[in-house]
C-alpha positions in Angstrom: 0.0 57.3 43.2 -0.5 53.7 42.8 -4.1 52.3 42.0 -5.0 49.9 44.4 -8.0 48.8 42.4 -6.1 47.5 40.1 -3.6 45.7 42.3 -6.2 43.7 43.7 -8.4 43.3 40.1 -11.0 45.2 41.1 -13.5 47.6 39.2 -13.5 51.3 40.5 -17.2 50.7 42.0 -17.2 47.4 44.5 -18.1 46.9 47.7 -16.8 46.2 50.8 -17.7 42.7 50.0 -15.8 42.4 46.9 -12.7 43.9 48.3 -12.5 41.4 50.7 -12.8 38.3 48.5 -10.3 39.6 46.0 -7.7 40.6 48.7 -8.2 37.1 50.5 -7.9 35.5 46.8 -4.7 37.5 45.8 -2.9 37.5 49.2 -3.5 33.0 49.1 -2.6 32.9 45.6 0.8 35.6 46.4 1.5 34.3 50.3 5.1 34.1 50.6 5.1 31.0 52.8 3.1 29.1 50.4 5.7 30.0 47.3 8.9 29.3 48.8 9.8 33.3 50.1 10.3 34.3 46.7 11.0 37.9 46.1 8.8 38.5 43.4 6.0 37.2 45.1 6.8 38.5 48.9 6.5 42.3 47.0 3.0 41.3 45.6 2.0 40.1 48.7 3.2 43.9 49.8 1.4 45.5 47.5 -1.9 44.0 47.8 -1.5 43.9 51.6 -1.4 47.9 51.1 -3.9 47.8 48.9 -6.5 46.0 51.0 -5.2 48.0 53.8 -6.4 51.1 52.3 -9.7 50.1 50.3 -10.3 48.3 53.1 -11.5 50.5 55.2 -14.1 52.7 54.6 -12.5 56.1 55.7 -9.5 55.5 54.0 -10.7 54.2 50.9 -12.6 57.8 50.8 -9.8 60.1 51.2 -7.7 57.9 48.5 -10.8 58.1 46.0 -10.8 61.4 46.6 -7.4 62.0 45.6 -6.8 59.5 43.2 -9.8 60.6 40.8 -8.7 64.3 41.0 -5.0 63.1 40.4 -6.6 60.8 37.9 -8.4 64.1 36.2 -5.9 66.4 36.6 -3.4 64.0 34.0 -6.1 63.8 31.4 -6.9 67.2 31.7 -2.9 68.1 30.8 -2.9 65.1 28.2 -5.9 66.6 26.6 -4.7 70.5 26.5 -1.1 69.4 25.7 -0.4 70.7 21.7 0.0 67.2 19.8 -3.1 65.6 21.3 -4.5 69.1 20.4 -3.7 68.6 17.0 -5.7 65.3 16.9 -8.7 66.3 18.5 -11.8 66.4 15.8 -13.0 70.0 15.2 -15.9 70.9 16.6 -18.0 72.9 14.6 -20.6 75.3 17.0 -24.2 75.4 15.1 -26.5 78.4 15.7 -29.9 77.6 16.8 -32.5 77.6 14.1 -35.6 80.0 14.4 -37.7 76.8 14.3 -36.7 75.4 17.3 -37.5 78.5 19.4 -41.1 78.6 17.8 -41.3 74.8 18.7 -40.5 75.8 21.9 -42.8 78.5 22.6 -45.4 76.4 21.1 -45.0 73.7 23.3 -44.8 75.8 26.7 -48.1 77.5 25.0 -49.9 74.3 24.8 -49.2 73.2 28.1 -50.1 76.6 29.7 -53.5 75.9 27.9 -53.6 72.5 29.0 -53.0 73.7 32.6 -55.6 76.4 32.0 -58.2 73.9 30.4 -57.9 71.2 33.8 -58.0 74.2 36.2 -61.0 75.5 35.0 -62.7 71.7 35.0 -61.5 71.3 38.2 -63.2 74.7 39.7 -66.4 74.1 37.8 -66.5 70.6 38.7 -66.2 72.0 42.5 -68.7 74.7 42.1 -71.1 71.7 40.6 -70.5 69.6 43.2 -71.1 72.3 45.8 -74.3 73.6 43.8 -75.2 69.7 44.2 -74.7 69.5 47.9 -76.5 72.6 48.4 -79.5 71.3 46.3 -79.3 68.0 48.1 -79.3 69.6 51.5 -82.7 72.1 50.9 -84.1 68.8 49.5 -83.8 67.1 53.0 -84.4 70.2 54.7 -87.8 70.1 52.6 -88.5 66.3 53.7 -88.0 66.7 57.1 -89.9 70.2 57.9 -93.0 68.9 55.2 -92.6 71.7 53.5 
């Protein structure tokens, strides 16, 4: 599968916009009218003509991300698992979790349990003063206006 990103120069993340300069750039710089209808360049011109072709439109340019990355994936994934790049891969040594980091943990999810606890409870007594309050304030006026 070829990469068309990098037949036109491109990172694997541009816009629209980006395409579209760097295919207009490439296909003046490769015409084959402008370089005398040599070979080399008229299969240049092919190429990124393909390329914009593709990554040039939107639905296309989906479906070949699609399959390029997973094609793209797929190689590294055999390169990786194949036995002499095996051999070079660092160790990797597993390390069993320490006591102290599941105390730290369970201290941590205590604290803010008490935390949560401690702004609850401010929050309902602040409502029950604030109703106490209103209910005060309320018999006070009641108290005005009947002169009791």
């Amino acid at each position: 599968m070829k990469d068309y990103y990098q037949i036109l120069g491109l990172e694997y993340d541009v816009g629209q916009v980006e395409i579209k300069q760097a295919y207009r750039s490439l296909a003046k710089q490769f015409h084959p009218d402008l370089n005398n209808s040599e070979k080399e360049y008229e299969e240049r011109f092919k190429e990124i003509k393909e390329a914009y072709e593709v990554l040039g439109d939107t639905m296309r340019k989906r479906f070949y991300d699609q399959d390029f990355f997973k094609t793209v994936r797929q190689q590294y994934d055999y390169q990786s698992t194949s036995f002499n790049n095996f051999q070079k891969q660092p160790k990797r040594e597993l390390e069993m979790p320490k006591f102290g980091d599941y105390l730290s943990g369970f201290f941590q999810t205590l604290q803010l349990f008490f935390k949560f606890i401690q702004v609850s409870a401010f929050l309902i007594l602040g409502g029950i003063l604030c109703f106490t309050l209103l209910c005060f304030g309320l018999l006070f006026l009641l108290k005005l206006l009947l002169g009791i």
